[in-house]
Gaussian input, Z-matrix of N, CA and C with variables (Angstrom, degrees):
# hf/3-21g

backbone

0 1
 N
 C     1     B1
 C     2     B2     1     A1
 N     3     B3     2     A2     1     D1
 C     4     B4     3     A3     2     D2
 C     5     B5     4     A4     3     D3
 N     6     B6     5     A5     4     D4
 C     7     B7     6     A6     5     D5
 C     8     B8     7     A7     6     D6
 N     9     B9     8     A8     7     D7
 C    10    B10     9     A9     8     D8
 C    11    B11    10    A10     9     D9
 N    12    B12    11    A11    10    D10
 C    13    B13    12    A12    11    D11
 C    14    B14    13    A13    12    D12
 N    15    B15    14    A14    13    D13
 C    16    B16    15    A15    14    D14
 C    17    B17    16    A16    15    D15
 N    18    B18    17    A17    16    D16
 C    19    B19    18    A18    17    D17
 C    20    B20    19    A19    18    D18
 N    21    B21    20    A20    19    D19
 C    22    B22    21    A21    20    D20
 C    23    B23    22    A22    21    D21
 N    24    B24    23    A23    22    D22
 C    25    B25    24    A24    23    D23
 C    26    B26    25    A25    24    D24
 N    27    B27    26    A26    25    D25
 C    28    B28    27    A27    26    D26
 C    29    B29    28    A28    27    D27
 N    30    B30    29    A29    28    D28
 C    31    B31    30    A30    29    D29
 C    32    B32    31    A31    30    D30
 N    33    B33    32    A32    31    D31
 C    34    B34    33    A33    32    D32
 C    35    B35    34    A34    33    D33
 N    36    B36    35    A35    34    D34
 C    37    B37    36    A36    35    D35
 C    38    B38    37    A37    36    D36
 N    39    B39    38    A38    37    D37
 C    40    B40    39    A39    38    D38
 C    41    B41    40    A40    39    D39
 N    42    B42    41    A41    40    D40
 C    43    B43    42    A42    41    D41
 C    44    B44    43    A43    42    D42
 N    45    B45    44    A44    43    D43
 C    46    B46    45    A45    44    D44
 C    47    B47    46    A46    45    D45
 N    48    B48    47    A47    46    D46
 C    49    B49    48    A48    47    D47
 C    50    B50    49    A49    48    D48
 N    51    B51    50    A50    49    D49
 C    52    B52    51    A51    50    D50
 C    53    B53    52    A52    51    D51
 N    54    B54    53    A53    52    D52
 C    55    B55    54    A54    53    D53
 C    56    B56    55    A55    54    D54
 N    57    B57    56    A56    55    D55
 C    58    B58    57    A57    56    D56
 C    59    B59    58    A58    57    D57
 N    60    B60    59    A59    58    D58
 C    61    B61    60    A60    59    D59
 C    62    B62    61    A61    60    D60
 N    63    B63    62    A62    61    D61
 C    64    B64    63    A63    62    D62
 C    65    B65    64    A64    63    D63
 N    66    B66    65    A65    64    D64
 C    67    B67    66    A66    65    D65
 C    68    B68    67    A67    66    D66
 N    69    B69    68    A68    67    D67
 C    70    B70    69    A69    68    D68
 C    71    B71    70    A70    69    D69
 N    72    B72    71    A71    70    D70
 C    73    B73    72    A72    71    D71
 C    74    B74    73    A73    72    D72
 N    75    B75    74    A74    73    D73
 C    76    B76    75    A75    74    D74
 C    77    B77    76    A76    75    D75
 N    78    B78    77    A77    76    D76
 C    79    B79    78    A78    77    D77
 C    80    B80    79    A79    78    D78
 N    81    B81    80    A80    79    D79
 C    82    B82    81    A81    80    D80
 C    83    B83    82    A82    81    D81
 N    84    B84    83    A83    82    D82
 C    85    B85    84    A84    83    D83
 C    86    B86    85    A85    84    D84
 N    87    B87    86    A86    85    D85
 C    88    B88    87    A87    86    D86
 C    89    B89    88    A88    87    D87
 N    90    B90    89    A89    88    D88
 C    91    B91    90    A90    89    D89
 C    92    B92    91    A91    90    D90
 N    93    B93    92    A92    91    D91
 C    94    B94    93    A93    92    D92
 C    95    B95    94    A94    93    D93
 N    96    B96    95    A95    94    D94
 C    97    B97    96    A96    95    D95
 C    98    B98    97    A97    96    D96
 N    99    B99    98    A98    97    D97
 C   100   B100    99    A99    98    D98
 C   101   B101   100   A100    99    D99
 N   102   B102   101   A101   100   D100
 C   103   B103   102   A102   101   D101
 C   104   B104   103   A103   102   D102
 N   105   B105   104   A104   103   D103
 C   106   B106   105   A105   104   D104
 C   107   B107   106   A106   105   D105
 N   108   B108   107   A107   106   D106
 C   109   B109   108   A108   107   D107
 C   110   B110   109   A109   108   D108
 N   111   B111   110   A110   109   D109
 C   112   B112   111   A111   110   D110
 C   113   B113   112   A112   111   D111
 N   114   B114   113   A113   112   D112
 C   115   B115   114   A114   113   D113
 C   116   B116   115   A115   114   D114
 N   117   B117   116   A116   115   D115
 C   118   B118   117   A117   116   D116
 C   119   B119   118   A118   117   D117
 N   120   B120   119   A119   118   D118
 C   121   B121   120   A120   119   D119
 C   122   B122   121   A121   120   D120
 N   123   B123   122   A122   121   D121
 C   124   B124   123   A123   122   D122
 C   125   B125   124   A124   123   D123
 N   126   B126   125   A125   124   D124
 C   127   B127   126   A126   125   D125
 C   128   B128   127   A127   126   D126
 N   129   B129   128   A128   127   D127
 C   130   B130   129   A129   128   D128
 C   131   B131   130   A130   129   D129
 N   132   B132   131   A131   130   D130
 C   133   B133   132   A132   131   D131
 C   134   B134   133   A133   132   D132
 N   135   B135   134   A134   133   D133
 C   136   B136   135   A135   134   D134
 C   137   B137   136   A136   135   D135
 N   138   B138   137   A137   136   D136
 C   139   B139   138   A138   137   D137
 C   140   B140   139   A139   138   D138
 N   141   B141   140   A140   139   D139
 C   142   B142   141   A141   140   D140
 C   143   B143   142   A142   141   D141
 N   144   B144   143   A143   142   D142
 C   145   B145   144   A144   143   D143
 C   146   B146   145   A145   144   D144
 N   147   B147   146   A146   145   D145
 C   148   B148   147   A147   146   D146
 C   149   B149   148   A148   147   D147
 N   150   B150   149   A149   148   D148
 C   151   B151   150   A150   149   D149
 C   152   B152   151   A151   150   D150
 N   153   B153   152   A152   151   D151
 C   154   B154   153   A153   152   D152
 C   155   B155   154   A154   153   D153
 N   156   B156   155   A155   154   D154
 C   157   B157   156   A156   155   D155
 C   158   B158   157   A157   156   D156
 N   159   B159   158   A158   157   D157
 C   160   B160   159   A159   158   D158
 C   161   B161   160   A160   159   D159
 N   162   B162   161   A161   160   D160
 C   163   B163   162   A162   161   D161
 C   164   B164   163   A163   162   D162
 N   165   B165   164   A164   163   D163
 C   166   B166   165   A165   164   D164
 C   167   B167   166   A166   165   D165
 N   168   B168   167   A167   166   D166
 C   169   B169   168   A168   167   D167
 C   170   B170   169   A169   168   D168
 N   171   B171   170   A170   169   D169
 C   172   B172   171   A171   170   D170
 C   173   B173   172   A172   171   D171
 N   174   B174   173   A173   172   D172
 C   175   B175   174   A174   173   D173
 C   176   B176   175   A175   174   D174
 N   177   B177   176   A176   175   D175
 C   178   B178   177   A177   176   D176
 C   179   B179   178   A178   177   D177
 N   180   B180   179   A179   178   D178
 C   181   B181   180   A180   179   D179
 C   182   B182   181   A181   180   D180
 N   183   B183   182   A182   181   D181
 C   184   B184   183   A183   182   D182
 C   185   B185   184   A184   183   D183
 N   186   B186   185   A185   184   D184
 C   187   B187   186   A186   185   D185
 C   188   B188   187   A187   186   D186
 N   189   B189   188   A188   187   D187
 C   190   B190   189   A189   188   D188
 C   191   B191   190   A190   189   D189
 N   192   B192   191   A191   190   D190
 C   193   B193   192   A192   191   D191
 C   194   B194   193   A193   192   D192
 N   195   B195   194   A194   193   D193
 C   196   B196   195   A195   194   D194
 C   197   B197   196   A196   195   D195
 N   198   B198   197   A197   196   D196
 C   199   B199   198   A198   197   D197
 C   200   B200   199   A199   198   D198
 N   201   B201   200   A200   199   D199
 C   202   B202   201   A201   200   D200
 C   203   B203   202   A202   201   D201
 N   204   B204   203   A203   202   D202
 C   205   B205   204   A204   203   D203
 C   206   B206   205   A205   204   D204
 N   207   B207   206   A206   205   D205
 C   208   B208   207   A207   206   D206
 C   209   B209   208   A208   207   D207
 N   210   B210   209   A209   208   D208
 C   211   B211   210   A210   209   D209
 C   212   B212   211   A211   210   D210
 N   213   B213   212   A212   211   D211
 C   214   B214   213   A213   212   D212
 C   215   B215   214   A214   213   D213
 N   216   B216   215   A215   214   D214
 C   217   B217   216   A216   215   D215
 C   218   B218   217   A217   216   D216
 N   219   B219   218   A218   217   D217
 C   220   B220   219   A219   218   D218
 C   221   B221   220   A220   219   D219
 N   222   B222   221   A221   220   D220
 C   223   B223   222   A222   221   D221
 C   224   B224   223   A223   222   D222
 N   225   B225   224   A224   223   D223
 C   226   B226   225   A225   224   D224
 C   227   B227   226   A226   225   D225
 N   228   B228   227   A227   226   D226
 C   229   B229   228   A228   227   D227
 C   230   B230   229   A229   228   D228
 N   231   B231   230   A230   229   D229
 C   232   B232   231   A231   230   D230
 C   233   B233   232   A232   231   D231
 N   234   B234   233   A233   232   D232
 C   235   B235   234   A234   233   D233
 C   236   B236   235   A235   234   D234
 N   237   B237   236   A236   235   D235
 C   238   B238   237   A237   236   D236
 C   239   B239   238   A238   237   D237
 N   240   B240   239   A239   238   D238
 C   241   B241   240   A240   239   D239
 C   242   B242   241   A241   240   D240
 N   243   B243   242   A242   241   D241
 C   244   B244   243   A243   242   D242
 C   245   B245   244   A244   243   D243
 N   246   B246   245   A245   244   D244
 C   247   B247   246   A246   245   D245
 C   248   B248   247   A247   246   D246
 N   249   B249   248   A248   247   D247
 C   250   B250   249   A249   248   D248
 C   251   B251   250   A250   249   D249
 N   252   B252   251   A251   250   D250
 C   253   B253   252   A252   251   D251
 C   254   B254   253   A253   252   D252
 N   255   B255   254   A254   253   D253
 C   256   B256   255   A255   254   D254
 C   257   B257   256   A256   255   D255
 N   258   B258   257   A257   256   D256
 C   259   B259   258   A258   257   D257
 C   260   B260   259   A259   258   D258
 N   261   B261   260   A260   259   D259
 C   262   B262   261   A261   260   D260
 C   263   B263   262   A262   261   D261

   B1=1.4552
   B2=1.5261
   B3=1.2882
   B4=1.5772
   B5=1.3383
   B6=1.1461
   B7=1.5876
   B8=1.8722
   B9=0.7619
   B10=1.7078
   B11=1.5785
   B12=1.2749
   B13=1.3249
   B14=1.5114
   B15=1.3449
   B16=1.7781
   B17=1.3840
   B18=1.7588
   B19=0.9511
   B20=1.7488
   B21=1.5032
   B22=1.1128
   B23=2.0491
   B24=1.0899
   B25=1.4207
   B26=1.9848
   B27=1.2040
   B28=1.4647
   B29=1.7054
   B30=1.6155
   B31=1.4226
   B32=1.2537
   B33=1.4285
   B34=1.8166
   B35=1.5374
   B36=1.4481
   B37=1.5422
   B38=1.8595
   B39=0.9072
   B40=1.7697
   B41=1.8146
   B42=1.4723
   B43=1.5313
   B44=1.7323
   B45=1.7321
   B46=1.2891
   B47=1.5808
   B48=1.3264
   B49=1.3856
   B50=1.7862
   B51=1.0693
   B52=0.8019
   B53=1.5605
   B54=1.2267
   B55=1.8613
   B56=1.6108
   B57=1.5040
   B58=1.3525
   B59=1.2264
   B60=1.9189
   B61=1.9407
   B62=1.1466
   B63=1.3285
   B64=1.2718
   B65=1.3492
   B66=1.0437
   B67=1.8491
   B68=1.2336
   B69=1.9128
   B70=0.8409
   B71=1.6161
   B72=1.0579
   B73=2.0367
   B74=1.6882
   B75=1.2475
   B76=1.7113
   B77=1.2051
   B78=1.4730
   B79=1.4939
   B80=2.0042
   B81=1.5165
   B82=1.1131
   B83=1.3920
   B84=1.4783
   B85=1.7119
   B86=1.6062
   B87=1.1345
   B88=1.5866
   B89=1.5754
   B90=1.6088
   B91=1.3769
   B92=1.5317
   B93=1.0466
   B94=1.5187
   B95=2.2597
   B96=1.5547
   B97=1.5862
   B98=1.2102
   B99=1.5619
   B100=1.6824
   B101=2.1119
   B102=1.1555
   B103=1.0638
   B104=1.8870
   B105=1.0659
   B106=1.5907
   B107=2.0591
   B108=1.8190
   B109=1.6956
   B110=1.4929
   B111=1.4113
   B112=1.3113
   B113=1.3597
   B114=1.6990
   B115=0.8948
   B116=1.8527
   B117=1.7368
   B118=1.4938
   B119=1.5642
   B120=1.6049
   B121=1.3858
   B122=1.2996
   B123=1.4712
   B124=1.6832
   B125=1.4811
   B126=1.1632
   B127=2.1493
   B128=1.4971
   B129=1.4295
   B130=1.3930
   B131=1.6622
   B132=1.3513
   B133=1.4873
   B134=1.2270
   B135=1.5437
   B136=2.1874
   B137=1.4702
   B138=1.3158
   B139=1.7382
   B140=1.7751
   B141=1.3599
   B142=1.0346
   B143=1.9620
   B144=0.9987
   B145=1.4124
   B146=2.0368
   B147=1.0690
   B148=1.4266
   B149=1.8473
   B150=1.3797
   B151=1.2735
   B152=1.4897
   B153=1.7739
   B154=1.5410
   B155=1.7917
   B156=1.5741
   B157=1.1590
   B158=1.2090
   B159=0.8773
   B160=1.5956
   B161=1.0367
   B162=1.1880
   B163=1.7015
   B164=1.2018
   B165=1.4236
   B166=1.6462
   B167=1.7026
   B168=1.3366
   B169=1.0267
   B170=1.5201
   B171=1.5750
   B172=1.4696
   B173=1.9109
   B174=1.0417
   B175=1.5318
   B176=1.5622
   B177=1.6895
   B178=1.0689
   B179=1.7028
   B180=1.8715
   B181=1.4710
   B182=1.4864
   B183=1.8100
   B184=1.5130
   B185=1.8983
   B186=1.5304
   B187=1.3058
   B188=1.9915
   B189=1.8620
   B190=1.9099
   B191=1.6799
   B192=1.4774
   B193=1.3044
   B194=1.6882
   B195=1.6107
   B196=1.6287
   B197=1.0182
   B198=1.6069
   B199=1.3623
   B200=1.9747
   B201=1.4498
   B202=1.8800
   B203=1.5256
   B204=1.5046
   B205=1.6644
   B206=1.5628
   B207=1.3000
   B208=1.4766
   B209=1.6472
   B210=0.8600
   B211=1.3755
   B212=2.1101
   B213=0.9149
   B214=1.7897
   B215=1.0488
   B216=1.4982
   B217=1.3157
   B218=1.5790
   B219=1.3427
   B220=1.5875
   B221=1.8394
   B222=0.8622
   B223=1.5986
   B224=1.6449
   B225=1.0717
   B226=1.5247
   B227=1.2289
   B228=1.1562
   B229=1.3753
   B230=1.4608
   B231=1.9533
   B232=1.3361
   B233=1.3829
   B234=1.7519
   B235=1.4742
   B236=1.6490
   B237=1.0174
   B238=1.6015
   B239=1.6265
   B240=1.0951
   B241=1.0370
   B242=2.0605
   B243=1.3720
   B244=1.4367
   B245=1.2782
   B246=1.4168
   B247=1.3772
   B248=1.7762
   B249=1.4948
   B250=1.8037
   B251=1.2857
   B252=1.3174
   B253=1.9378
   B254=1.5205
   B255=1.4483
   B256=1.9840
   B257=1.9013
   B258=1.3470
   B259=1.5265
   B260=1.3993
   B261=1.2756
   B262=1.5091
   B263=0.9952
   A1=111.81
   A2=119.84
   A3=124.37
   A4=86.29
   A5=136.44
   A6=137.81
   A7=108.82
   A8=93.00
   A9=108.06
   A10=103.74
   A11=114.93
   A12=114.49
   A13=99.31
   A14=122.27
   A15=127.82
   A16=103.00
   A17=115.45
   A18=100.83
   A19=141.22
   A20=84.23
   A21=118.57
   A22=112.52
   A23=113.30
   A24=102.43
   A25=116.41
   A26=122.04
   A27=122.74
   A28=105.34
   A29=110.60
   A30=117.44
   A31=89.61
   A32=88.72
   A33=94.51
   A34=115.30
   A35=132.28
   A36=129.34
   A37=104.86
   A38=100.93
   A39=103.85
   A40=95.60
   A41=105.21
   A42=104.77
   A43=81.59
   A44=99.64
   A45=132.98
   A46=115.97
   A47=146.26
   A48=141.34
   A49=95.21
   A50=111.29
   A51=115.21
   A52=146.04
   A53=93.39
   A54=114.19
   A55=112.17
   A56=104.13
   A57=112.41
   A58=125.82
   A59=99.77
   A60=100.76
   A61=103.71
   A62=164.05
   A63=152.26
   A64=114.91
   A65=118.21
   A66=113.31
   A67=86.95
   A68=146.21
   A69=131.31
   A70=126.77
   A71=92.98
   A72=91.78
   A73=114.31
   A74=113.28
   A75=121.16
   A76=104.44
   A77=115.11
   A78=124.30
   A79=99.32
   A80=106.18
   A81=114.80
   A82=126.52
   A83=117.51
   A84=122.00
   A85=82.45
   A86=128.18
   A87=115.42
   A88=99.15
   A89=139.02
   A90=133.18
   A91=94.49
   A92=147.93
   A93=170.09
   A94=87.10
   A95=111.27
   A96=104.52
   A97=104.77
   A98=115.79
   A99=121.21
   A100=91.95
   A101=125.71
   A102=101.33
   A103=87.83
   A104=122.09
   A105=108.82
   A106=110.43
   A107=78.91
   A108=64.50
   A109=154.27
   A110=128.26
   A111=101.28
   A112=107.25
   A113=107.85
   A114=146.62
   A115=127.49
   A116=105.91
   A117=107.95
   A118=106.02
   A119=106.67
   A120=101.26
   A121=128.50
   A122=119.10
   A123=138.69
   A124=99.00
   A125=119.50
   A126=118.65
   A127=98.87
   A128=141.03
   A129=122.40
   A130=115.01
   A131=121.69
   A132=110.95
   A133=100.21
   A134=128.71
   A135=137.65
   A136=84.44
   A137=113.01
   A138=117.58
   A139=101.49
   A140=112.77
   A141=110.76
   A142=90.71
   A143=146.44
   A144=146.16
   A145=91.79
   A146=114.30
   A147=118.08
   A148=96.59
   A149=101.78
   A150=100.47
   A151=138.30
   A152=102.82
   A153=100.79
   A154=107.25
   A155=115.64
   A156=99.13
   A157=121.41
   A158=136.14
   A159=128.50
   A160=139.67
   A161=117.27
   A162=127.60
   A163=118.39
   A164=109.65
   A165=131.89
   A166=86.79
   A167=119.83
   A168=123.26
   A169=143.90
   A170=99.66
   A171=113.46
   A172=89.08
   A173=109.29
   A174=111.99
   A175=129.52
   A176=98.66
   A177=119.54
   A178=127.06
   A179=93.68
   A180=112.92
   A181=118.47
   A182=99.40
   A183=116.30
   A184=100.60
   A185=105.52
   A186=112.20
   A187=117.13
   A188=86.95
   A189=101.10
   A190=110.06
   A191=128.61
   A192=136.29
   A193=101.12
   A194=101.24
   A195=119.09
   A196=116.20
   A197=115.16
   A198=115.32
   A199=120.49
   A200=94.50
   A201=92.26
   A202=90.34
   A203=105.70
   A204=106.74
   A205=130.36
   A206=105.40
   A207=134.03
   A208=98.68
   A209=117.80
   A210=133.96
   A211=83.53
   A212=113.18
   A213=136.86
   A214=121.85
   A215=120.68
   A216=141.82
   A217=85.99
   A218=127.15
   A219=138.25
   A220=90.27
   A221=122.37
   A222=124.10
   A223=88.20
   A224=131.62
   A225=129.88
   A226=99.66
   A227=147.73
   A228=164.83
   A229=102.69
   A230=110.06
   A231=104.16
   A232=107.61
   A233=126.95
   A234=117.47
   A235=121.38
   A236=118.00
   A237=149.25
   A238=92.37
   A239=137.21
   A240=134.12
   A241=113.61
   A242=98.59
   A243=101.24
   A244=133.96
   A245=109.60
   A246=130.90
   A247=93.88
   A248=96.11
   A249=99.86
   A250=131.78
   A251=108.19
   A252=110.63
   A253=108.00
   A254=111.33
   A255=103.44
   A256=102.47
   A257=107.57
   A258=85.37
   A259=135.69
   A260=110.30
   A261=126.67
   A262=125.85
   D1=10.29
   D2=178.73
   D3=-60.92
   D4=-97.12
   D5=-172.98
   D6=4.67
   D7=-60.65
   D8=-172.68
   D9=-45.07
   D10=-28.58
   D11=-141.60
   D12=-126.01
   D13=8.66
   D14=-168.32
   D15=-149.41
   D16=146.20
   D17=166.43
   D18=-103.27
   D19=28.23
   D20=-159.94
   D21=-89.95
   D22=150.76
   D23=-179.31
   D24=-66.05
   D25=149.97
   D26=-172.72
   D27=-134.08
   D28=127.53
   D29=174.72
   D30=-105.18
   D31=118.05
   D32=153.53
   D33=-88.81
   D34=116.01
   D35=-177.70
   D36=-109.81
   D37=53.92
   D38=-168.31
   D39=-51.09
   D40=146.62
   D41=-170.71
   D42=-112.42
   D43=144.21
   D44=175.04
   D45=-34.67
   D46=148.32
   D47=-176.80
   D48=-153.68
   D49=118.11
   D50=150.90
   D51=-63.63
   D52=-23.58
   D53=-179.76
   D54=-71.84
   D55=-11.00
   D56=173.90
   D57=-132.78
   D58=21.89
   D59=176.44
   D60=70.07
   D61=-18.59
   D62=-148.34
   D63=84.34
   D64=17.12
   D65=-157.69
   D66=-97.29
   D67=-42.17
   D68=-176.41
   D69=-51.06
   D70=-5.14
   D71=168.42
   D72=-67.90
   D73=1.78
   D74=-172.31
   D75=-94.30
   D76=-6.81
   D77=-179.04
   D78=-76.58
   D79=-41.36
   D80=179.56
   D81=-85.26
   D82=-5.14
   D83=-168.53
   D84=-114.45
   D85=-39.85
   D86=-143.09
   D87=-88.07
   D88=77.58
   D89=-140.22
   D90=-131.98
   D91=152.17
   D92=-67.64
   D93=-175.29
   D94=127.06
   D95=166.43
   D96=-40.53
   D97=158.42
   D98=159.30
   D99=91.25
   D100=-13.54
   D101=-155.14
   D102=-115.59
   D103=145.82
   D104=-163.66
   D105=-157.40
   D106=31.69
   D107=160.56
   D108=-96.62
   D109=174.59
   D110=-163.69
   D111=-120.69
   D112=122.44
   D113=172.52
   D114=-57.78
   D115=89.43
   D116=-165.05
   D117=-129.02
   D118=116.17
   D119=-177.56
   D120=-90.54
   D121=14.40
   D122=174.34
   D123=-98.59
   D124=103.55
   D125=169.62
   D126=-63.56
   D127=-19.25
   D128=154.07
   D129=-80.37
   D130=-11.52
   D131=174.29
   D132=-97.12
   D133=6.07
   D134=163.47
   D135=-67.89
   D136=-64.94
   D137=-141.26
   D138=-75.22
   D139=-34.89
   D140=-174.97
   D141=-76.36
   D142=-68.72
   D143=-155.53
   D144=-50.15
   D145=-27.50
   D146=-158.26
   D147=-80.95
   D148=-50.03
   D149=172.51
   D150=-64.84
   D151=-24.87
   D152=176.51
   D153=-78.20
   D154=-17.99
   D155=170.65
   D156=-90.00
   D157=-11.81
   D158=132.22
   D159=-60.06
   D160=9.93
   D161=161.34
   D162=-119.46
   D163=43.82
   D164=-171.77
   D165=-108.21
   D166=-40.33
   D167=177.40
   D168=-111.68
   D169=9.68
   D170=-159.99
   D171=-143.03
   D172=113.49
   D173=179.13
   D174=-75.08
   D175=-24.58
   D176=174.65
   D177=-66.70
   D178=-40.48
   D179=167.01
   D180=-58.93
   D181=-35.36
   D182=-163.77
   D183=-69.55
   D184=-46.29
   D185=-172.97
   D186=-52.14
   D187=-43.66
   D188=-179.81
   D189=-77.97
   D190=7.01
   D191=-171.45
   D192=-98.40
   D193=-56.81
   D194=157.87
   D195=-31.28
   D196=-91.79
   D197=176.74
   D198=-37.45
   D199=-34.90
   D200=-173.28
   D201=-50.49
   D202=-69.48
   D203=-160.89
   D204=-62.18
   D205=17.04
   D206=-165.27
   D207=-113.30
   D208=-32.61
   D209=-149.95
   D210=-98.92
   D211=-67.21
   D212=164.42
   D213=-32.79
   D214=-28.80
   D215=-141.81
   D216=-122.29
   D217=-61.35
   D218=175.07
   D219=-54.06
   D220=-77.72
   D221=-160.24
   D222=-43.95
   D223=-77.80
   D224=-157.23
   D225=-48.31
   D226=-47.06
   D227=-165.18
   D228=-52.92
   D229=-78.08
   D230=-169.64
   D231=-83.22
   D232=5.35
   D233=154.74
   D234=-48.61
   D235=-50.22
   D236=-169.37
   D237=-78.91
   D238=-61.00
   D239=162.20
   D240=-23.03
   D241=-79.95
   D242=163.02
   D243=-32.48
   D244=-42.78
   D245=-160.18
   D246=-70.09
   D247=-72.60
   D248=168.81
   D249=-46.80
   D250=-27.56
   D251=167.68
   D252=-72.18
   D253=-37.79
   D254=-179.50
   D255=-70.16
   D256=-48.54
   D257=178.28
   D258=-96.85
   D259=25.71
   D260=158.48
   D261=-97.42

């Protein structure tokens, strides 16, 4: 309920439990109108979401966010690449 209470943006990164199947993430989606946080279950897709909003205002951040997903974008690429050379 931090969200509720700031006017500020809120990642929810709820960590995995087994004792509840995963279902406890409904603690974090199932949220009251007015309340609007965003809900990310990768702590590198927190840090990365954390950084593009901070590079709303910092160009420099904006430029190393680019390049990250550029960098992400090449890896997935020549993964798939591989992938099609083993089954061809």
């Amino acid at each position: 309920m931090v969200d509720a209470n700031t006017q500020y943006p809120v990642i929810a990164c709820p960590p995995y439990s087994s004792k509840f199947g995963g279902a406890d993430i409904f603690s974090s989606l199932r949220m009251p109108s007015g309340v609007s946080l965003m809900v990310i279950l990768d702590p590198e897709a927190a840090a990365l979401a954390v950084a593009k909003i901070f590079s709303l205002s910092n160009l420099e951040l904006s430029e190393k966010v680019s390049s990250y997903q550029k960098k992400i974008q090449k890896k997935v690429e020549e993964s798939d690449e591989n992938i099609e050379e083993k089954s061809g």
